[in-house]
Backbone bond lengths (Angstrom), bond angles and torsions (degrees), N, CA, C in turn:
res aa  C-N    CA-C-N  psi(-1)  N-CA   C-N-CA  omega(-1)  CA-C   N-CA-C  phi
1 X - - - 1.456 - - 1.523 108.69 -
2 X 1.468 102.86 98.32 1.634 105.33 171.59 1.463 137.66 -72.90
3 X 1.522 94.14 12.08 1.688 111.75 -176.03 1.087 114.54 -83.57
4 X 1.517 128.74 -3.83 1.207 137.60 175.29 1.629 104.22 -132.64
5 X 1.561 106.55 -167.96 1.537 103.19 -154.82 2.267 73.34 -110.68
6 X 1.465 97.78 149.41 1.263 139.20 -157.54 1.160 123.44 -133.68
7 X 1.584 127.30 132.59 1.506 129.06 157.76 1.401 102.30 -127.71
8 X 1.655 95.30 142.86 1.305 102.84 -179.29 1.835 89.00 -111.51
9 X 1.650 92.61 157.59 1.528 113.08 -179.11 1.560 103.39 -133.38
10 X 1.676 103.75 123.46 1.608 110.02 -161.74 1.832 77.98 -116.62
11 X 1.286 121.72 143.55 1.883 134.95 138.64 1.374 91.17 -84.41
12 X 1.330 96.30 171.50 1.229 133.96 -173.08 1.657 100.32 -98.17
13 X 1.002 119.72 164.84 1.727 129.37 -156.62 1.534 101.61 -80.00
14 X 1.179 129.15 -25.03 1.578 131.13 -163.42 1.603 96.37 -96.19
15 X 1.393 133.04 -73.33 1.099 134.85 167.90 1.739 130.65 -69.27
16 X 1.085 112.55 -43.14 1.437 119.77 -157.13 1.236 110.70 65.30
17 X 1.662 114.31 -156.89 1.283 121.39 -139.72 1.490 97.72 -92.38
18 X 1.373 129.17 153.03 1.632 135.60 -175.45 1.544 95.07 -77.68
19 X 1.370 81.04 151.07 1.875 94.27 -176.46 1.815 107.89 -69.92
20 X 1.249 121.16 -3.37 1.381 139.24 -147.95 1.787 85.26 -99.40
21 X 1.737 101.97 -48.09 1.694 100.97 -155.95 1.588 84.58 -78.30
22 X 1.112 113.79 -36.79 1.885 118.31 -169.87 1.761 105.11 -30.39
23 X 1.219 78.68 -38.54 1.851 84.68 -151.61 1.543 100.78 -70.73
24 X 1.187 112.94 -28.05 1.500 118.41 -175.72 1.472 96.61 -82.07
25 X 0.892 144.32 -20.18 1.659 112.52 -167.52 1.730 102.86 -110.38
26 X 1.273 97.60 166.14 1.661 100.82 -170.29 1.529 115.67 -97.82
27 X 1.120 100.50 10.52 2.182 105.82 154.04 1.506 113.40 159.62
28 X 0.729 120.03 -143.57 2.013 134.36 -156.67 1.040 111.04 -148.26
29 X 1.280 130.70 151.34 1.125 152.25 174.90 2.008 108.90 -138.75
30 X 1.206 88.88 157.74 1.490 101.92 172.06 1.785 107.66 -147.22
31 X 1.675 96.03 161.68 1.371 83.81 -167.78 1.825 90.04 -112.61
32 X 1.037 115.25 137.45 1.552 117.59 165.04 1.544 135.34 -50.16
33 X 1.061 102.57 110.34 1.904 95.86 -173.88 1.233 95.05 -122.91
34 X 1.405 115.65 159.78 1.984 146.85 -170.27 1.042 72.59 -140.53
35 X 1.568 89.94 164.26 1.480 149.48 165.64 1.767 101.05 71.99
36 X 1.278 95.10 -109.40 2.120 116.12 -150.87 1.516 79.47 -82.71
37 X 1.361 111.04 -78.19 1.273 133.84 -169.25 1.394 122.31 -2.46
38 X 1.486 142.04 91.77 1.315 139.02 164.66 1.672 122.17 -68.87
39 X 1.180 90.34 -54.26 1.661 93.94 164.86 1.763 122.21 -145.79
40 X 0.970 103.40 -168.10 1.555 114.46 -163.93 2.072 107.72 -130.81
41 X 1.130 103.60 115.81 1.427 105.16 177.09 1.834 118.21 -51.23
42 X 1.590 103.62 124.37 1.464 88.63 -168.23 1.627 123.38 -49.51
43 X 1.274 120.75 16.40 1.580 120.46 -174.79 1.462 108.13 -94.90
44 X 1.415 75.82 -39.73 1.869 95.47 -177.40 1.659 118.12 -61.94
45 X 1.498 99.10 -45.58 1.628 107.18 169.45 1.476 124.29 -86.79
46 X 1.169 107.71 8.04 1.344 121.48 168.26 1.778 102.64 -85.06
47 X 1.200 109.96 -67.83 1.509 119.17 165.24 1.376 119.24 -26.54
48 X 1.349 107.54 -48.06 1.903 115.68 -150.67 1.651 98.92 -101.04
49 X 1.473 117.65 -14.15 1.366 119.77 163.40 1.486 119.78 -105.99
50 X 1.230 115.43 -4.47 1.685 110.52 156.11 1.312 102.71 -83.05
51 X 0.832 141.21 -58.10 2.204 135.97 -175.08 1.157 95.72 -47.83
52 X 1.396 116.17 -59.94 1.668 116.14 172.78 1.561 107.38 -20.05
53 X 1.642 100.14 -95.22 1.515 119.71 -179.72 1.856 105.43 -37.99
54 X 1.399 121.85 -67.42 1.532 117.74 170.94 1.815 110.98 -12.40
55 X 0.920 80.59 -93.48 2.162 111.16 168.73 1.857 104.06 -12.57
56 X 1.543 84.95 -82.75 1.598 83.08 170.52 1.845 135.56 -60.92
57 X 1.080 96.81 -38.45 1.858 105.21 178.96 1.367 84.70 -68.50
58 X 1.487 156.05 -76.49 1.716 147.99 -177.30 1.641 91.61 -27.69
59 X 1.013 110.85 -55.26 1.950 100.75 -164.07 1.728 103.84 -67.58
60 X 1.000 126.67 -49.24 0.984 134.56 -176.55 1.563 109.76 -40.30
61 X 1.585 98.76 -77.43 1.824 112.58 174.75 1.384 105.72 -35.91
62 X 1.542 123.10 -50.24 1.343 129.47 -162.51 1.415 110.90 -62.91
63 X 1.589 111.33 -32.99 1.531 103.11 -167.58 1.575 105.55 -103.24
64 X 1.002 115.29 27.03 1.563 143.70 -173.54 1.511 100.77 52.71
65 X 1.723 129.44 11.87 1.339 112.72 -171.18 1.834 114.31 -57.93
66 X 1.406 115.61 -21.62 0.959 111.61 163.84 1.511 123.36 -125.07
67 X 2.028 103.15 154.68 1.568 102.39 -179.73 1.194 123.43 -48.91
68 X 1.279 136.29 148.78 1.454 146.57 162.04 1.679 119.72 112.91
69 X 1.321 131.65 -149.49 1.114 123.62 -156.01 1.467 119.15 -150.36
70 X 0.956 139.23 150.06 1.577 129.49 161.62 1.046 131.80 -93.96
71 X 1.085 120.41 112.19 1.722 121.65 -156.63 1.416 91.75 -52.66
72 X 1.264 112.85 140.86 1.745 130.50 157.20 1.582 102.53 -42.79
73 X 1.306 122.37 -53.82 1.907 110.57 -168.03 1.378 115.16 -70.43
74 X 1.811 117.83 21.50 1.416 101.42 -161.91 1.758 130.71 51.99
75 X 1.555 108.06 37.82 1.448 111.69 173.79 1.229 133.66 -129.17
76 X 1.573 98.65 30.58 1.872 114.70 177.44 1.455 98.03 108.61
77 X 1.296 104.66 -160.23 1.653 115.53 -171.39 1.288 104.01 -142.25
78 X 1.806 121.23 14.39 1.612 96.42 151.94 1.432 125.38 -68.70
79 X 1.332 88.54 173.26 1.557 90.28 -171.91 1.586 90.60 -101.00
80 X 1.804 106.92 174.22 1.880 111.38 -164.81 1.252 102.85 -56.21
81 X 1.259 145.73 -20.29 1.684 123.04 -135.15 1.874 74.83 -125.90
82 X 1.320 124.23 -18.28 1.415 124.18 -168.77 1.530 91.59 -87.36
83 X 1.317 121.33 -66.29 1.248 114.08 169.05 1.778 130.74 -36.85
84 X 1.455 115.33 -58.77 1.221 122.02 163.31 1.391 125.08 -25.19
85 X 1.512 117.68 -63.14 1.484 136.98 179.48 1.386 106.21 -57.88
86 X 1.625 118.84 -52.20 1.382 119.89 172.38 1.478 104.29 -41.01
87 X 1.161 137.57 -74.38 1.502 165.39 -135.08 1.467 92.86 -72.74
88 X 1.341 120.29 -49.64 1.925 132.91 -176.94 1.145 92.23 -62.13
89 X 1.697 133.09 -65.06 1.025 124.97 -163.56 1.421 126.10 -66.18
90 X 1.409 119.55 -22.34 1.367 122.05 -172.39 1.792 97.58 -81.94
91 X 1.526 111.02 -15.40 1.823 107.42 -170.15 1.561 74.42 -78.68
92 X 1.423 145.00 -44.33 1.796 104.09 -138.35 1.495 92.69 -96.61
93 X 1.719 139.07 -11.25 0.541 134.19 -179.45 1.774 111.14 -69.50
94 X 1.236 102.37 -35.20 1.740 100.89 164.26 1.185 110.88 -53.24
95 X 1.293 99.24 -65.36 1.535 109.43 -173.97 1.760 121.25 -39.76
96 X 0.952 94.82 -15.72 1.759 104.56 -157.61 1.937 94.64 -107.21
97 X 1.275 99.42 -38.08 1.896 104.79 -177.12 2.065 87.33 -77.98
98 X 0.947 114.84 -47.40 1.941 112.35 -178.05 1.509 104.96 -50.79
99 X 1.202 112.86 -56.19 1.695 113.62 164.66 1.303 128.81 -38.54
100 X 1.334 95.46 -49.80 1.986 106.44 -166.13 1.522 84.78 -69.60
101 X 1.211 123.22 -63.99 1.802 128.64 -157.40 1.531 92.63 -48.19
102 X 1.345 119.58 -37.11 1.735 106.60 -165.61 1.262 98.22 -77.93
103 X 1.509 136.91 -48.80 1.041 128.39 171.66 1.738 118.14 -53.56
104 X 1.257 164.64 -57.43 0.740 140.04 148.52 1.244 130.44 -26.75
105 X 1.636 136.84 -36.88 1.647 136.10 -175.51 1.903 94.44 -79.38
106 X 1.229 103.71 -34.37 1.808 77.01 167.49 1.546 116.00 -101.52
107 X 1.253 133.54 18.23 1.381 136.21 175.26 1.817 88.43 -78.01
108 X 1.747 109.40 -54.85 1.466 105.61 -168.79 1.223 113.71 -63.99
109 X 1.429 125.18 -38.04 1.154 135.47 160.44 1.733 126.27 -15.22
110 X 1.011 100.75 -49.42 1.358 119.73 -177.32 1.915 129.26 -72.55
């Protein structure tokens, strides 16, 4: 239900999801496939269920079933200071994975 705010939880193609994360989330989804197709590479269904979710959360906002708005530039429906914080957090999280990698290339280094 894209009428509200959402996380999706993808496993990886060999295992899937730990019985640990199972317990935390509040259900499953599957994505529908025809024809040959048995399954879908988790990149691929990562892809084909965000447009999904996109698609629907736009319909949603649009038919006012849910609170809030769609930004005019086509860039979600946070609002500035919601967006902003998102945006901070994704820099230190770089910042913080650029660190770790240097620390490991001179741990091997050694």
């Amino acid at each position: 239900d894209f009428s509200q705010r959402v996380a999706l939880v993808f496993g990886n193609e060999r295992l899937g999801v730990s019985s640990e994360l199972m317990e935390l989330c509040d259900g499953t989804f599957t994505i529908a496939m025809r024809g040959l197709s048995e399954s879908l590479n988790v990149s691929v269904a990562v892809a084909v269920a965000l447009h999904s979710g996109r698609v629907a959360r736009e319909a949603a906002l649009a038919s006012g079933r849910v609170e809030g708005r769609l930004r005019t530039n086509g860039e979600g429906d946070l609002n500035d200071e919601e967006l902003e914080a998102l945006i901070e957090e994704y820099r230190q999280r770089s910042q913080d994975h650029a660190f770790q990698r240097r620390q490991r290339q001179e741990a091997s280094a050694l």
